[in-house]
N, C-alpha and C positions, 0 to 999 in steps of 0.2 A: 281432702281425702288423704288420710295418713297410709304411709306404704302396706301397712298389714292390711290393709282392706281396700287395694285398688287392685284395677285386674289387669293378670297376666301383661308383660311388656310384650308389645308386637315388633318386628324385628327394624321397624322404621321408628320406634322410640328410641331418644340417644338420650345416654342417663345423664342424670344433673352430677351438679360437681360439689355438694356438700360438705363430702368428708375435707374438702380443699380448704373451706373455711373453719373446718373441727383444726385443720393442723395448724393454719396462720395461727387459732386461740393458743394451740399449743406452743408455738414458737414463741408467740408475745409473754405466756408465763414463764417459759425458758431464760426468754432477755431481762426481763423483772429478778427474777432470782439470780442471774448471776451480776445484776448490778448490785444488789444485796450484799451477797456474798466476797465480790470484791472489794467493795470498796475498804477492806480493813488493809488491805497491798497497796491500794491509791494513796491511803491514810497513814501511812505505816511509821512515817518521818513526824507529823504532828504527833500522832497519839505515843509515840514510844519516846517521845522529850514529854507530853504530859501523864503516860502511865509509869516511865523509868522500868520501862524492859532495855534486857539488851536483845542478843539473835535470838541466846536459848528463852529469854522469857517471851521474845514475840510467837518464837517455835511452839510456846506452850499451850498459848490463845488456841495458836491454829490445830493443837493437838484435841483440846477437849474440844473444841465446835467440830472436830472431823469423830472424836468419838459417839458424841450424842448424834451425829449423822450416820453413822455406822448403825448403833442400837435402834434408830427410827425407821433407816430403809427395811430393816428387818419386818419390823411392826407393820410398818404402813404396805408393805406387798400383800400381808395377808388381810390387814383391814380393807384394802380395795379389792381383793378377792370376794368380799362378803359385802363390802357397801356400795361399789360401784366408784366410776369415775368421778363423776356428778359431784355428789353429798362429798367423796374425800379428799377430792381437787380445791372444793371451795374450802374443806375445813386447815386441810395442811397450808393451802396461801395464806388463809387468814390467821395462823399460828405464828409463820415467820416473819409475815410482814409486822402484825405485831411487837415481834421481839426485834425486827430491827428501829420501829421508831421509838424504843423505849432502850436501845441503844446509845442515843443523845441524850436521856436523863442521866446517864450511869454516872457515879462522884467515885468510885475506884476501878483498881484494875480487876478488882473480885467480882464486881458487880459488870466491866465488862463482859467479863469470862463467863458469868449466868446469863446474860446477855445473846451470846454468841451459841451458847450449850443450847438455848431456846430455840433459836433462829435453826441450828442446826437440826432440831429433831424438825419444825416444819420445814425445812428445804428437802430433807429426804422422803418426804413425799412426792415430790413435783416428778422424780422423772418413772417411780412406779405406773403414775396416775395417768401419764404422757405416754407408755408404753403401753396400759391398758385401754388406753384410747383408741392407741393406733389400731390394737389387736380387734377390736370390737370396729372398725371404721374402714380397715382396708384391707383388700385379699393380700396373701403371702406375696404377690408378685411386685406389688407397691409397697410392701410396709418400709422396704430398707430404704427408698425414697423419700418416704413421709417423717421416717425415724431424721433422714440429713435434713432435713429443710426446720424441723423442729427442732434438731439438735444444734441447726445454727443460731438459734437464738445463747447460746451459752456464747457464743464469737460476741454477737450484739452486743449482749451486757455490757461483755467485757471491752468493747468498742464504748459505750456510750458512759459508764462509769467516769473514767480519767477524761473522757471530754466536760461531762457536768458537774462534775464532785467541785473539780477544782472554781468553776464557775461560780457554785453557791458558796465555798466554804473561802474562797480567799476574794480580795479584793480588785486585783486583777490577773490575768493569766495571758503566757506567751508561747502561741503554736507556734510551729516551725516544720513543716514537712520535708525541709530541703531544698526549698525556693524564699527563703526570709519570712523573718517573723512577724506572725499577724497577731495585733496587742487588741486583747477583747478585754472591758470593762466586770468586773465579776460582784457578787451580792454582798460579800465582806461576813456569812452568817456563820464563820466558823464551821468546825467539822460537826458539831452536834444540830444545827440547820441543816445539814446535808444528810443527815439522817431523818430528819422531820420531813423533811420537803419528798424525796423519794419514796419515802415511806409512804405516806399519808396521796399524793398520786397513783402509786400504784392498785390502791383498794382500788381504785375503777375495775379494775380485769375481773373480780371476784364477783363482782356484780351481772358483767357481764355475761362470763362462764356460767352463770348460775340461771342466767334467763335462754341462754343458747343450745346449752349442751342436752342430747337426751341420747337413745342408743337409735340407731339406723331405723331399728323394727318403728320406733314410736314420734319419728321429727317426721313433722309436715314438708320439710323443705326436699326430703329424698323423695325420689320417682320410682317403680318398680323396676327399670331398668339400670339404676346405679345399685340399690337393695339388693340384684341379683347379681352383678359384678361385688359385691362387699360379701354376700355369701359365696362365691362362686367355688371354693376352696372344700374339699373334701370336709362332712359331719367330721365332729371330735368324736372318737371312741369310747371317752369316760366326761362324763359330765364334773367331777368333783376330784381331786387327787389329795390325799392328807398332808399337808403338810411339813410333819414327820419325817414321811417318807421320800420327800422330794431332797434332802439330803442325803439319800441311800441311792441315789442314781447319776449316772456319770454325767449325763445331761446338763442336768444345774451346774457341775463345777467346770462343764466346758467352757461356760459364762463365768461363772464366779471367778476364777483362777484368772480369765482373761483381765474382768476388773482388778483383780488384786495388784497384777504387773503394771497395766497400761492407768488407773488412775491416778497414781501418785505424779505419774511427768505431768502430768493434767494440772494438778495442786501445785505443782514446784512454779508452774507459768503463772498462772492466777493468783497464788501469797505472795511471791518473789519477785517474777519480771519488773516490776518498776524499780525494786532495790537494785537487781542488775542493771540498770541503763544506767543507776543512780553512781553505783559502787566503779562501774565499767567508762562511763561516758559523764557523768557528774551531773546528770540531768535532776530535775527536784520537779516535787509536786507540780512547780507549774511549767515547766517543759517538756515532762515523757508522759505527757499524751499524745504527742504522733506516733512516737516509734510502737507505743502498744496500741495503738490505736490499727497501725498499720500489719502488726502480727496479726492479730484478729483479724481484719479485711480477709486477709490470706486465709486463716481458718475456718470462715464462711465460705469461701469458696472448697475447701478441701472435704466439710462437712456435704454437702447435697451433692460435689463431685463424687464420694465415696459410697452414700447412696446411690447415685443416677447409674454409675457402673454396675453395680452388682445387679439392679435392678435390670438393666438393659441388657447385660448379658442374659439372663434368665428369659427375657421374654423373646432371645434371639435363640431359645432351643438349649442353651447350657446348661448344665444340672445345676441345683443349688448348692451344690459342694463344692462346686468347680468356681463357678460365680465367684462365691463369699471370698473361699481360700485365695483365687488370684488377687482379691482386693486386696482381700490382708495384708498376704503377702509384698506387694508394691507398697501400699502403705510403709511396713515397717523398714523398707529398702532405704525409705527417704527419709527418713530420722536418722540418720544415720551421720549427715554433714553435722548435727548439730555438737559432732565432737569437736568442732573446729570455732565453735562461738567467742570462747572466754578469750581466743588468744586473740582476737581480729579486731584490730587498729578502728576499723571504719565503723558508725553507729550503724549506718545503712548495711552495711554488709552482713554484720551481727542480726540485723532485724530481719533480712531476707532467709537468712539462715535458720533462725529461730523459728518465723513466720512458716517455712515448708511445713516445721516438723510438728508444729503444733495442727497445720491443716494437714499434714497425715494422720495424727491423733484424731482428731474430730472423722474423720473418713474411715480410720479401723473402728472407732469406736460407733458412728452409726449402725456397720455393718457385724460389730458385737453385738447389738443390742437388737437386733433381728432373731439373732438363734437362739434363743427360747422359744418365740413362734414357729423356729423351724424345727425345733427338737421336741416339744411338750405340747400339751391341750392349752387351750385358747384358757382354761379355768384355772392353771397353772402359772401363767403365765406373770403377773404381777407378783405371785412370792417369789418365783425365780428372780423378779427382778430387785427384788427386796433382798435376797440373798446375798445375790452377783453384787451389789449397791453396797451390804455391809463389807464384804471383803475387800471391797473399792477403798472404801475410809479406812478400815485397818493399815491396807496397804498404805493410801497416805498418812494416817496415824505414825505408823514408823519411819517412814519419809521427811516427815515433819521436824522430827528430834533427830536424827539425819544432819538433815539441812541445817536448820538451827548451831550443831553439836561442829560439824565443817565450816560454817562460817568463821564463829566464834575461833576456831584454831589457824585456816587456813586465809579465811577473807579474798578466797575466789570459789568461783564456781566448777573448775575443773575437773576436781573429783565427782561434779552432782552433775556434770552434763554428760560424761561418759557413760555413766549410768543409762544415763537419759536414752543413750544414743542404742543403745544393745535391747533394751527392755523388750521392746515390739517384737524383735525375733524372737525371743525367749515367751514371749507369751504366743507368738503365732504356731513355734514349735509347741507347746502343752494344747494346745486347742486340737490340733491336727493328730496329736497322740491319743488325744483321750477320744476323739470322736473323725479317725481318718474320712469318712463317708457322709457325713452330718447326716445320720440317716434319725427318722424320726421313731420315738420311743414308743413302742405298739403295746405294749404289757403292763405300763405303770397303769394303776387303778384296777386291774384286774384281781 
């Protein structure tokens, strides 16, 4: 008996827990994609002795795959407004995945770079599709919950990347967390095997999303008593919002503007971190996978702590303005040490330091990625995030040639972590300007 046609829950039915396993799908394509995505940071020492970039030409890779991520997140909020999670989950995995294992055929740096431009238009679908999931799967009071624990799969990746890359692509590899190193045998298949190999594994998930996923009303697996906790959140007022016009409301740019500040620190972690242990501690391909390995642990953790607060205040009577903004706010508090990284002697110290700030990003940035459903209609929602997504990549777009543009002159990271370190406040102060109350937008569509 599917939920649209069982009867009424009686008050001793306890609902199933479905949407629980909508989110683990979600988290598993999060960690697929950003193993994807970084391994060009893991890789960055091989491929730039056989592409013959130097900062600015690595800077430039990462400039165009963050553009054609920019122009895709746009697209893809509105094509999952109109095609649904389903059909455009499976289509944009299956675009990137794609283009990454046609990544290891590439014979130039041009053919890279179309490579990467590919990968990027399918990865700016994943977190549209993962936001519209959420919004269709869980009431307002869980979503910033469901958003940490999915959005920790970007930690995973990024965890599981420099532990495997180096396994397939070199012959051996040497951990060392800080208690002596452990010498693991590796596959010898080169960097363009480590493309194949991840690649061609990961299609599992598209398989599986596509035999799992359906909306609440229509999966067997929900009971009327979870279907009426997933509805339980006041009707939307407008069924449809144009497009257009979601650009003309302050709503969207209280998100967009927040992406634009906070995703570039995001990008500098994820292209760069291994070059810093590299440039800072002299670490190589096959030794900095602890220390990033260990930044992310930390960022897992800071991702579903950043949800769990905001969520748990709310359901202890807090307002949702109150909730979100004290997260934020703490959040960007702790970013703050990470001005002190470039100058510190110790690997481990440097890693803890980086490690907070990175799991405060993950934790502002769950509880970013909530307020579209707290500000807009549930049918809004994925172009918002398409929007806030494009502004995200521009922001690193410019970040990117930045970084690039300061290495190349300065060869530390000083200038790009002080940055780093102020962002958060700077975009917590535009959020709270544009939208003091996060009061929800009652008139769009009218």
């Amino acid at each position: 008996m599917t939920p649209a046609s069982a009867p009424p829950s009686s008050g001793a039915q306890k609902p199933s827990h479905y949407r629980w396993t909508i989110c683990g799908l979600l988290l598993a394509a999060i960690a697929i994609n950003y193993v994807h995505r970084q391994m060009i940071g893991v890789l960055k020492g091989p491929l730039s002795a056989e592409m013959g970039w130097t900062e600015e030409g690595y800077a430039d890779v990462v400039f165009w795959f963050q553009a054609a991520y920019a122009l895709g997140f746009l697209a893809w909020g509105r094509i999952l407004d109109k095609i649904g999670a389903r059909i455009g989950y499976t289509l944009a995995f299956s675009v990137w995945t794609l283009a990454h294992m046609f990544t290891g055929a590439v014979t130039s740096g041009l053919q890279f770079t179309l490579a990467r431009v590919a990968l990027g238009i399918g990865e700016s679908g994943s977190f549209p599709s993962s936001l519209k999931a959420v919004t269709e799967w869980f009431p307002q009071r869980e979503r910033a919950l469901a958003t940490g624990i999915f959005n920790a799969g970007s930690n995973i990746g990024a965890i599981i990347a420099p532990l495997i890359v180096p396994l397939i692509a070199l012959s051996a590899v040497s951990l060392n967390f800080g208690f002596g190193p452990l010498n693991l045998p590796g596959l010898d298949w080169g960097w363009r095997g480590a493309f194949y190999v991840t690649g061609a594994l990961s299609l599992i998930w598209a398989v599986v999303w596509w035999m799992m996923y359906r909306r609440p009303t229509e999966h067997s697996k929900v009971n009327a008593a979870e279907l009426a906790l997933i509805q339980s959140d006041p009707a939307d007022h407008v069924d449809k919002v144009p497009w257009f016009k979601l650009l003309f409301v302050k709503e969207t740019w209280v998100f967009a503007l927040g992406k634009f500040f906070i995703d570039p620190i995001w990008w500098l972690w994820l292209f760069w971190l291994p070059d810093f242990f590299q440039k800072n501690y002299g670490l190589d391909l096959k030794s900095f996978g602890p220390p990033v390995i260990a930044v992310y642990l930390l960022s897992d953790v800071g991702s579903v702590a950043g949800g769990w607060l905001s969520s748990t205040l709310i359901k202890r009577g807090i307002s949702v303005n109150l909730a979100r903004k004290v997260t934020l706010l703490i959040c960007a508090l702790c970013v703050l040490p990470v001005l002190l990284a470039q100058g510190t002697s110790n690997l481990w110290v440097a890693v803890l330091i980086i490690g907070v700030a990175a799991a405060a990003h993950q934790a502002f940035s769950a509880n970013l990625y909530t307020l579209p459903s707290d500000l807009l209609p549930r049918s809004a929602v994925a172009s918002v995030i398409g929007i806030g997504g494009m502004a995200g990549a521009i922001g690193g777009m410019f970040m990117s040639k930045f970084v690039g543009y300061i290495l190349d002159k300065t060869h530390n990271y000083s200038i790009i972590f002080m940055i780093a370190a102020f962002t958060y406040l700077v975009a917590f102060a535009v959020i709270h300007l544009l939208s003091p109350k996060l009061k929800r937008n009652q008139t769009i569509g009218q």
